[in-house]
N, C-alpha and C positions, 0 to 999 in steps of 0.2 A: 504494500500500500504506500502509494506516497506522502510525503509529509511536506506541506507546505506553508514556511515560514514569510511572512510582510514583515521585514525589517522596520518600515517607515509609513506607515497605515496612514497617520494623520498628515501624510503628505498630498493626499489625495480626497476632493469635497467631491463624492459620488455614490450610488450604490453598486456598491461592487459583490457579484452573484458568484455563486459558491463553483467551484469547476462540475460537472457533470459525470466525474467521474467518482470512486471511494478513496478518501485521500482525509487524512488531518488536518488543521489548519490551525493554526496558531499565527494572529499579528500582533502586532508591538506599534503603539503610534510614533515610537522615536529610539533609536539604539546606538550608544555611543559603540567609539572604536575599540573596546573595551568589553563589551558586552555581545561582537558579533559574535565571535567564534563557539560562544558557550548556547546559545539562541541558534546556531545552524549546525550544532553537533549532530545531530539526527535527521537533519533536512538531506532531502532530496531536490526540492525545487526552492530555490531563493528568489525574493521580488524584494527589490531594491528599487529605489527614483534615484536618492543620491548618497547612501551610504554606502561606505568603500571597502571596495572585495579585492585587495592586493593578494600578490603573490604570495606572500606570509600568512593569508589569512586561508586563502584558498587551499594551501598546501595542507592545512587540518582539518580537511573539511574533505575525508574519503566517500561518503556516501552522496555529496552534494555532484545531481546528473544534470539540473540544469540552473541557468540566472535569469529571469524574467525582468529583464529593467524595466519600470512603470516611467518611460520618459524614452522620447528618441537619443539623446546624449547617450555615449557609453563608458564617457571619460572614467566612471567612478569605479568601472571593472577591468581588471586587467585580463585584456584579451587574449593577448599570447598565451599566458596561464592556462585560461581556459582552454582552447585549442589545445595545448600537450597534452591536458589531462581528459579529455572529450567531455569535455562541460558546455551543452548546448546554451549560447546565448541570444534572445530574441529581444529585440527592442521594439517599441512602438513609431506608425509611420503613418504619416501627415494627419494626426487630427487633428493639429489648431493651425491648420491652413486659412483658419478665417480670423483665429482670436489674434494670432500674434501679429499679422498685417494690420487689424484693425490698431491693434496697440501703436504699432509705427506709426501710423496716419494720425493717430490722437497726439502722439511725440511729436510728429515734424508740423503738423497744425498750429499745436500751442507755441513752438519755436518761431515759426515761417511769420506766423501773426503776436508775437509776443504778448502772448498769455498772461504770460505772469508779472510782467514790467506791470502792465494797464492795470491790471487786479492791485500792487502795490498801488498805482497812482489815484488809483477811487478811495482806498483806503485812509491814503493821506490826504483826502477831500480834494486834489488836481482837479476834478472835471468840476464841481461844485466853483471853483476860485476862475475856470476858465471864461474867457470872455465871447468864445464864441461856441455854438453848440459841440463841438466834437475836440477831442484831444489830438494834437499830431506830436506828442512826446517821444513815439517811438515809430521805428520802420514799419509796417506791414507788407509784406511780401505775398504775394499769389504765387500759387502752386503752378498752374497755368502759363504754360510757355518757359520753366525751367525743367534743370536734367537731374534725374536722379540717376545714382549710380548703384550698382547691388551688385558687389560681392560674396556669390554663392547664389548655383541654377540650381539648385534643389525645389520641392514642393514648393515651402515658402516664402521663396525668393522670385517664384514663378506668379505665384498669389498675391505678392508684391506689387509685382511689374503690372497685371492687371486694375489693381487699384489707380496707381499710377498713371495707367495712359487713359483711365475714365479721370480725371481730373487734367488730362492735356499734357502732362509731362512729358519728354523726352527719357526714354528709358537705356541705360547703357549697362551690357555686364561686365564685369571684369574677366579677365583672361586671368589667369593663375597669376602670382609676385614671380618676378624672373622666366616667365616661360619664352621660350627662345620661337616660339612663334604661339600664332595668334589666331586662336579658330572661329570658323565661320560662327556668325550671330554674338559673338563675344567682341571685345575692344581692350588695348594693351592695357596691362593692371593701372600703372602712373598718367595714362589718359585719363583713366577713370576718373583719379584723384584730381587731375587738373583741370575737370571740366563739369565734372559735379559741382552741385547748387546744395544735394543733398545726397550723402553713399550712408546707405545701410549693410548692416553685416548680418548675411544669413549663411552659416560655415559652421563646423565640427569644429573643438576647440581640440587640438594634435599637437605632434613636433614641430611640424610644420607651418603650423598656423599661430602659434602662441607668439602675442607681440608682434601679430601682420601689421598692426597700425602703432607706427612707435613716429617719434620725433622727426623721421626723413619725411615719413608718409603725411605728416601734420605741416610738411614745409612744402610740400606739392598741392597740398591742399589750395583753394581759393580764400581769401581770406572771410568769405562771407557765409563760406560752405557749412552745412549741417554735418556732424555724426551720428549717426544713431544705430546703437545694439540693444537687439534684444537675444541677441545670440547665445555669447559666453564670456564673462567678463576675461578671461585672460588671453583675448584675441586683439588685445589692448593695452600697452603699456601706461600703467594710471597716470603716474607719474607725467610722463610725454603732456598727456591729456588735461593733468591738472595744469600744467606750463602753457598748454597749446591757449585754454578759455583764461586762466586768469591774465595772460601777456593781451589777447587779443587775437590769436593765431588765426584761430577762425571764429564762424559765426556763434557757434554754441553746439551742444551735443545732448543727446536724449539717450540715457540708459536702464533698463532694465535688469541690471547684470554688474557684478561686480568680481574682481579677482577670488577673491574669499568670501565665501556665504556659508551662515548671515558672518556679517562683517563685523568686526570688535570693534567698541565705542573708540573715538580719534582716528577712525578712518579720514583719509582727505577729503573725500570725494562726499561724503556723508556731511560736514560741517561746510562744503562749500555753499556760498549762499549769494547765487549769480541768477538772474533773471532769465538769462540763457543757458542754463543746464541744467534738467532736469531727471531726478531721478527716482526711479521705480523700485519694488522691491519683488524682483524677480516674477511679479504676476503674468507677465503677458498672454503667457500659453494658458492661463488657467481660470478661463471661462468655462463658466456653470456647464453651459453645453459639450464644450470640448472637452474638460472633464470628465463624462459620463463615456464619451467616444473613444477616449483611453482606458477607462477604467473595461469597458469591453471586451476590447483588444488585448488587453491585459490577458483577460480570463481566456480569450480565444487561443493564444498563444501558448497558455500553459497545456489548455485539451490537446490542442495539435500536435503538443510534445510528448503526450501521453498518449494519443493514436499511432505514434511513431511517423510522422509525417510536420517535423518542426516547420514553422515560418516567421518571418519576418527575422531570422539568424543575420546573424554578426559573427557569429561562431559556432 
């Protein structure tokens, strides 16, 4: 019989239906690094969002057949591991193709039209002291007839891009950092940067990708240009970003995501307090509906794995 352990239960607002098969089922709404190995001792199926299955953890964990990530990321399990040891890894695939775009479009909105400046200026009674009907204290910018750039043609980077050209934008994807050429429907990565109005990050956080937007990519930038992740914060050098908005580098930046989550009090980026940057606490993906469409999926991928017919694998 299988036994199946939820590391991280209260990571997920849905109801989530028992598997269809005879199995145990023990979750946990929250499990420190400390507490996995004794909690999956007897597990067969492990479902994790974001606590972390390294290589030391996984190596005591003989009877564990498969890892059910409740989240597309897979950062927080070590793949290779899995693969030597034949520990089936499935992750979840596009269900907040509509929440996390929506989230962008709420980011770069409040940005493009300074949100938050104007909300300061009623506050301090500005339009009340104004002499004529309307405030022009700050830019407003239309979406309409600028370029968004989106690095990463995944689901939704794709869902992205239709948002996008129903509000008139010009849409550009980036080609990979350093690719030595440049493929049809894509445009060179540092075009991207130099001619974006607004570049979103829709990408896996890897080797490869950690720190894609550091200090060079902030100086190619336009100086008027938007950021906005709702990706993974370490696809982002903070630091760079805290320099890029406090100097003026660019226009401002919308985050979702930070290097470490949740972040210890004196985070920079957490005390910043700039009219142009705006920051989320990791919600984007995790509307009520999308939630339910995960939580699903979830369960789906665990049956499939116990028909002996796995999907949605990573490993």
């Amino acid at each position: 019989m299988e036994k199946i352990v939820f590391l991280d239960s209260a990571s997920i607002v849905a109801d989530i239906r028992r598997p269809g098969f005879a199995h145990r089922w023990e979750a946990y709404p929250a499990t420190t690094a400390e507490q996995v190995v004794a909690r999956l001792k007897d597990a067969t199926v492990a479902i994790t969002n974001k606590v972390l299955l390294r290589r030391e953890t996984l190596e005591q964990l003989p009877r564990l057949k498969m890892v059910a990530v409740a989240a597309t990321g897979t950062d927080n399990v070590d793949i290779a591991c899995c693969r030597e040891r034949g520990i089936v890894v499935s992750n979840i695939r596009n269900y907040s193709v509509h929440t996390v775009p929506e989230h962008v479009f709420m980011l770069v909105l409040a940005l493009r039209r300074n949100l938050l400046a104007f909300r300061a200026d009623l506050r301090n009674g500005a339009w009340q002291r104004s002499p004529q009907f309307c405030l022009f204290t700050h830019p407003v910018r239309d979406l309409y007839g600028s370029t968004l750039g989106i690095i990463g043609n995944g689901a939704i980077g794709k869902a992205v891009e239709q948002i996008a050209l129903a509000f008139g934008m010009k849409v550009l994807f980036a080609e990979h950092k350093g690719a030595a050429e440049v493929r049809t429907g894509y445009t060179a990565f540092d075009k991207v940067l130099r001619e974006s109005d607004v570049i979103s990050l829709h990408l896996p956080l890897n080797e490869q990708t950690r720190h894609l937007i550091s200090t060079a990519e902030f100086d190619h930038m336009r100086p008027g240009a938007l950021l906005i992740n709702t990706a993974r914060g370490g696809l982002v050098d903070e630091a760079a970003l805290l320099d890029a908005l406090q100097s003026g580098r660019i226009g401002g930046a919308g985050f979702d995501v930070l290097g470490k989550e949740p972040p210890t009090a004196g985070h920079p980026l957490l005390d910043l307090d700039l009219p142009n940057f705006i920051l989320t606490p990791h919600i984007a993906w995790s509307g009520r509906e999308a939630m339910q469409v995960l939580a699903d999926q979830l369960i789906a991928n665990i049956e499939a794995y116990a028909a002996g017919s796995p999907q949605n694998r990573v490993a």
